[in-house]
Each structure stands twice: as structure tokens, then as C-alpha cells.
N, C-alpha and C positions, 0 to 999 in steps of 0.2 A: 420306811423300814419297819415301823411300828405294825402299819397294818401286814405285812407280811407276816412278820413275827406272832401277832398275838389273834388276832383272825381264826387263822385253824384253830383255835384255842375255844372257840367262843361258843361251841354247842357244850362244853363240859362245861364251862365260865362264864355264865351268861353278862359279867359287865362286859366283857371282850367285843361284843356285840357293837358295844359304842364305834370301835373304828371303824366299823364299816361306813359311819355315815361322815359323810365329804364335810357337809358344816360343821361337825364337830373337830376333824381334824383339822378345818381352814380356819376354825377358832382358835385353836390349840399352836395351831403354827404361829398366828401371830402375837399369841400371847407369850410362846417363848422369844418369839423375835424381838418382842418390846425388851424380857428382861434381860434378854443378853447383851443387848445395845447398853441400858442402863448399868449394869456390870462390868462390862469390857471399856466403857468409853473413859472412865475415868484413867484405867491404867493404859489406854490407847495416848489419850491424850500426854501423862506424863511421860510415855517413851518418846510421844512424838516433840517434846519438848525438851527434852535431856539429849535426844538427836539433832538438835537446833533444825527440827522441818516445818520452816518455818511458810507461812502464803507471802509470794513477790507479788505487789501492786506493781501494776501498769502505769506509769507516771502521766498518760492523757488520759485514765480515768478520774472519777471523782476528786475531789481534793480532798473531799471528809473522809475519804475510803483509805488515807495515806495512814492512818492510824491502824488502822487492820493490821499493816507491816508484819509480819513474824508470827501471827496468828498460827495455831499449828492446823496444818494440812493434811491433804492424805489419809482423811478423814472417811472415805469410801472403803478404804479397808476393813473397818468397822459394820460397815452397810454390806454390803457382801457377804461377813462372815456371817452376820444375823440373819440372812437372809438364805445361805446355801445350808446350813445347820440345822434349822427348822424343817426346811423342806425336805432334804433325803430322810428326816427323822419322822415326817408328818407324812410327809408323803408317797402314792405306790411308788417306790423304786423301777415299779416294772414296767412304769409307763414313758414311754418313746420322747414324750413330749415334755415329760418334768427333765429330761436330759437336754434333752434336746436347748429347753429355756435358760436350764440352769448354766451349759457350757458358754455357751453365747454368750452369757451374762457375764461370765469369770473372764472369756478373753475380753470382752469389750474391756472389762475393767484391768487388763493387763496392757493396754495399751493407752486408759489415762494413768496406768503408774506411770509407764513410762514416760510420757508427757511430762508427768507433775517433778519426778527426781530429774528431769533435762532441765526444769526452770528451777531445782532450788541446785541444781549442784553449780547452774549457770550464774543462779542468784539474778538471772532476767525473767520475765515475765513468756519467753517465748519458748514454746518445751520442742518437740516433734514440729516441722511444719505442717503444714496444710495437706499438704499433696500425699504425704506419710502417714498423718491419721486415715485418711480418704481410702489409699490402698488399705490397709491394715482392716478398718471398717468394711468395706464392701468384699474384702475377703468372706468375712464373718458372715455378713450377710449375704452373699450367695453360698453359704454353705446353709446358712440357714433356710433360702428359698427352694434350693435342692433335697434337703430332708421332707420336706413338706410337700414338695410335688413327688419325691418319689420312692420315701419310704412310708409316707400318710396316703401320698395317692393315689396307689393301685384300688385300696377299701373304700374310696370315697370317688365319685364321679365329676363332684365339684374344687376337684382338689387344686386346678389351675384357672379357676375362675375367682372374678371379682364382685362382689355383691353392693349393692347400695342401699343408704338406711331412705325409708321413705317409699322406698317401689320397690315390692316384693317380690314383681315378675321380669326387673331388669338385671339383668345376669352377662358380665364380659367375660367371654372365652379369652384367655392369652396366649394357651398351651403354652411351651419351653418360654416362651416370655416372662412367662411369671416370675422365673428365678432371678431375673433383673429388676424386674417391680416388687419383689422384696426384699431384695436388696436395697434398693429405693427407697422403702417404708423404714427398713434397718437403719439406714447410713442418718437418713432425715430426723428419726426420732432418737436417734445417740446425740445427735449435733442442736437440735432445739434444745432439749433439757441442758446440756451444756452452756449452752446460751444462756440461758433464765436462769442460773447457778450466779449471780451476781449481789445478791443480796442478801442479807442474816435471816436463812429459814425459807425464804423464798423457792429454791426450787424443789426441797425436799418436801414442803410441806405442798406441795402440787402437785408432785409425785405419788404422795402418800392417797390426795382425794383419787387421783387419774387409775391407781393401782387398786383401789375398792370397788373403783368401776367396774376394774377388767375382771376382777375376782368373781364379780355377779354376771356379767358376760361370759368367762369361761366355764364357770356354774350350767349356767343357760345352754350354752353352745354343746358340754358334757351331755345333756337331756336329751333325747329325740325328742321321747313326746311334746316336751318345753318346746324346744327349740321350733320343731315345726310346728305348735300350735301358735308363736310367735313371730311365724315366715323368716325365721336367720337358719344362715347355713349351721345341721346339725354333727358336728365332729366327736362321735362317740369315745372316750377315752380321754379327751380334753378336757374334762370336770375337774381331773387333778392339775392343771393350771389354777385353780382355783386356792389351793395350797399356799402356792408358788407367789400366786397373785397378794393371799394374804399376809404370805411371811414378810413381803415388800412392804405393806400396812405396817408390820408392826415393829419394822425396825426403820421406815419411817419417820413414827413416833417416837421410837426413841433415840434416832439421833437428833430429832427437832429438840430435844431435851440440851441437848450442848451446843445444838446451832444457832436456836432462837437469840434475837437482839441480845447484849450484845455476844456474839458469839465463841463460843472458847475452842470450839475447832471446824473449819473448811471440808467437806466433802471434796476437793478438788476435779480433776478430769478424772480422777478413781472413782469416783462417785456418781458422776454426774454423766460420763460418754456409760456406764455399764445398767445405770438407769433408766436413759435413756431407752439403751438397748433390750434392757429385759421389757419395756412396753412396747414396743417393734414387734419384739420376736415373739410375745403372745397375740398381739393384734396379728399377724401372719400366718399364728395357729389356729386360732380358732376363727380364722378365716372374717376377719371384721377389720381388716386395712383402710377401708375408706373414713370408718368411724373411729377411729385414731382420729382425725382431722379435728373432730367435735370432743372427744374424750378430752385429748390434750390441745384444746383451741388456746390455752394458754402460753402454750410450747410454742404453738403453729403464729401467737402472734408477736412473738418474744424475735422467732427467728424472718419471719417477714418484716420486721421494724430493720433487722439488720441488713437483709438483701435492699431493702427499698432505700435505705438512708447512702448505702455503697453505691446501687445504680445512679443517682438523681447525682449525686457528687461527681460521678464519671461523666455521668450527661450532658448536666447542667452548671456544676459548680456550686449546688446550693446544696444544704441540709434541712431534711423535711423534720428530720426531731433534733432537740436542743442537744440529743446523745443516743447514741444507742448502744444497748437494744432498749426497747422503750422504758422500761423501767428506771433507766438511769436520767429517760427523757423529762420524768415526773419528777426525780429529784434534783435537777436541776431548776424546778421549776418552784421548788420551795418546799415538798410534799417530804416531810418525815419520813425517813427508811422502814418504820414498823407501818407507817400509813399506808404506804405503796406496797408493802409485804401483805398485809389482812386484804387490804381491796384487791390484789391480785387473787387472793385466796379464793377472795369472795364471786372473783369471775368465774376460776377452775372450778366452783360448787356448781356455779351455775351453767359451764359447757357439761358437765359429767350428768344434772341432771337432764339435762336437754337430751343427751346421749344416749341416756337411758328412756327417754320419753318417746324415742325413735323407735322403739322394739314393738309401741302401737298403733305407731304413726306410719301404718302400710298398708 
């Protein structure tokens, strides 16, 4: 909105000047995101407390996790707001694509409210089924594959193709397929970060590295010159994902401020499916679906612990981790909740720099 606003302004005004540049405003965005997160959380949290919304444990989780009990929730409201606030304010309004992220972003997160108020009014641990998130999600996400093939795709050649990181000259045609294969990348990346929302600080602070990443990717992917001096597909206009990207940073950060051990309030499936969702639905735009895999290899291994521990059970009757998703495999295993939170961190640094090590690795 800013730069709309103060722009025309800037041959009379020459500080005006400043908004034109992307970095300044993807700084600016997330430095309001931090302090709004830091300002709102406290009075978030005491309404979410005087409303008794409180986190239901799962009674075959943890045992040490039975103390969590009443923690207040719903905690993604919060994330959301600091996150949609920055960016209409920081960012062009005019572009296709900051809309495009930002709606996506708000209904995923209308559908882990709904989850999270089905399990505190239930006062069970079980919100929306399966089958209901699933529709609900892949709604979203073939709305979001369709904007992208064909209100981005007419101006772009590569708009229903797949790229890979590593081989600069291997390119998958999908045509209309695509809008199922992003739908795909949508559903998968709401439902992993969901997953990995199990611990105090744990997924937000993974979210927060994975969404720096995509900040400098959507940066890149914005650039022609960049972009093709780097062999990634270039999406003119998708710089402003970069905004977007970094208001996710920095309300991140400031809900790590109230989530961190032990934690005074849950992100819930508010939080965590709209998350999700907004690293889907930039990996989508700016056309780097495959390198989600590497960005969020955290995410990707949080929810393959889950599917592999459910197969082998079916199959076999055994359990390959002591619990799952893995993180809970480690604390049963003796490993302190803040130990297995930092070493996880410390993976996510290291898939995101891997990810970004790819952009020369072609």
C-alpha cells in the first residue's frame, strides 16, 4: 500500500525513493511483523485465557506433554495477523501474487480454526476429520494451481512446467496437470508443518528459517537477469513474495517469543495448516515446487516418519520409531524437548542452506 501511496511522491520527496526497493520494504515488513506479534501476543494470549481456549492433549501422546493441558491455543491468529498487516502495508497491493499468497494463507488458516474450536468445544483432541481437512485443503489448492496456470500463465511459457534443482536443462511439461500437482505441493506442505507443530517452538521456528529461504528465492525468481543468470525459472512480478515471505520471518520471531520452552501459548492447526500453506503456495509461484522438498526437508521428514510408522504397523505389526512423528521418537528416547527442538532447528539451517547451494549446483 505504501509503495502505491508514497512512490508517485518521490521525484518531489526524494526519501520516497526508498520504497521502491524490495529489500527495504521486505525489511520493513518484517520488522513490523516482529513488533506486532510482540504487542498483540500478550493481550492475545490473556483473551485466549479468560475464554478458557485452552490446547487438548492426545492421551497416547507424551506423558510429559499431559502437563501442556489448558495451554492457550489458537495461537495462529496471532501469526496471521502479523503476517497479512505487514504485507498489504509493505507490499504492491497491485500484484497478482501477494493476493493471491496472502488469501490462501487466510483460508488455510480458516480451516485450522475450525479444527482447533471442533477439539476445544469437544474438549477431545480430535477437531475436523481427515477426510474434511483434505477436501477443504485441496479446495484451496487447486484454486491456487489455477491462478498460476492461468491468470500467471498466459505471460510466462513456463507456467505449467516443473523444474529441478541440480539440472538446468531438465524441464517437465504437465499442462492442466499441473493444477493437481499443486494442489499436491499445497495439501502436502499445510499437513507436514502441521505435523512438526508438536513441540514448544519447534515448528515455528522451522518455518521461520524455511520462509528466509523462500524470501531470497522469490527475490531471485522476481529478477530476470538474476534469475536467468542462475538457470531458475524467472516470474517477473514475484519479487513481491519476497515481502510476503519476509513478514512470515518476522512474526515468526515473534511468536517464538511466547512459544519458546516452556510455552505460554500453541499456534494450533490455525497456525500451523495456514503455514504450511503459505510455503506451498510461494513454492507454486515462483515456480520451485520441487525445492520445497530441500527447503522444508524438515517438514518432509517429520511427515514421512508418520506415513512410514502407519505403513509398517499395517503391514507388519511393528513400529519402526518409539513414536511418531519422529520428534516425539527422540523423546522418548531420553532426549530433552529443547534438545530435540535446537537440533531440529539445526537440521532446517542446514536443508535451507543446501537449498540455496542448489541455485549453483547446475
Amino acid at each position: 500500500m505504501l509503495y502505491r501511496l508514497l512512490v508517485p511522491f518521490a521525484q518531489d520527496i526524494p526519501i520516497f525513493n526508498v520504497f521502491r526497493y524490495l529489500t527495504f520494504r521486505a525489511a520493513s515488513a518484517a520488522l513490523m511483523a516482529l513488533v506486532l506479534s510482540i504487542l498483540f501476543g500478550p493481550v492475545l494470549i490473556r483473551w485466549l485465557q479468560e475464554k478458557q481456549i485452552g490446547q487438548v492433549i492426545r492421551e497416547e501422546g507424551p506423558k510429559a506433554h499431559q502437563k501442556k493441558k489448558g495451554t492457550p491455543t489458537m495461537g495462529g491468529i496471532l501469526i496471521n495477523l502479523a503476517i497479512a498487516v505487514p504485507t498489504l502495508l509493505w507490499a504492491d497491493i497491485a500484484s497478482p501474487y501477494v493476493w493471491v499468497a496472502l488469501v490462501a494463507t487466510l483460508l488455510a488458516m480458516l480451516v485450522g480454526l475450525g479444527d482447533d474450536w471442533k477439539k476445544i468445544s469437544r474438549q477431545h483432541n480430535r477437531g475436523l476429520t481427515g477426510r474434511q481437512k483434505l477436501a477443504f485443503q485441496s479446495i484451496i489448492g487447486l484454486g491456487v494451481g489455477a491462478a498460476s496456470l492461468f491468470v500467471f500463465g498466459p505471460a510466462r511459457p513456463d507456467a505449467s512446467g516443473v523444474s529441478f534443482p541440480f539440472f538446468k536443462n531438465v524441464h517437465l511439461e504437465l499442462g492442466p496437470v499441473y493444477i493437481l500437482f499443486a494442489a499436491f505441493v499445497f495439501v502436502a506442505s499445510s499437513n507436514t508443518v502441521n505435523l512438526t507443530d508438536g513441540l514448544d517452538g519447534l515448528a515455528i521456528g522451522a518455518t521461520l528459517i524455511a520462509s528466509a529461504t523462500f524470501a531470497i528465492l522469490a527475490y531471485i525468481a522476481g529478477s530476470t537477469k538474476v534469475a536467468n543468470y542462475l538457470f531458475v525459472p524467472a516470474v517477473p512480478g514475484a519479487g513481491e513474495l519476497a515481502v510476503f515471505c519476509a513478514a512470515i520471518v518476522g512474526a515468526s520471531l515473534g511468536f517464538l517469543w511466547f512459544n519458546a520452552h516452556p510455552a505460554e501459548v500453541f499456534m494450533g492447526d490455525t497456525g500451523s495448516l495456514a503455514l504450511g500453506a503459505a510455503l506451498g503456495t510461494v513454492a507454486v509461484l515462483i515456480k520451485q515446487e520441487i525445492l520445497l522438498v530441500l527447503v522444508g526437508g524438515l517438514f518432509v521428514i517429520e511427515g514421512a516418519s508418520v506415513i512410514l510408522q502407519v505403513a509398517s504397523y499395517k503391514l507388519t505389526g511393528r513400529r519402526i520409531f518409539l513414536m511418531a512423528p519422529i520428534h516425539h521418537h527422540f523423546e522418548q528416547k531420553g532426549w530433552p524437548e529443547t534438545k530435540v527442538v535446537i537440533r531440529f532447528w539445526i537440521v532446517s539451517i542446514l536443508f535451507s542452506l543446501f537449498s540455496l547451494s542448489t541455485l549453483k549446483l547446475r
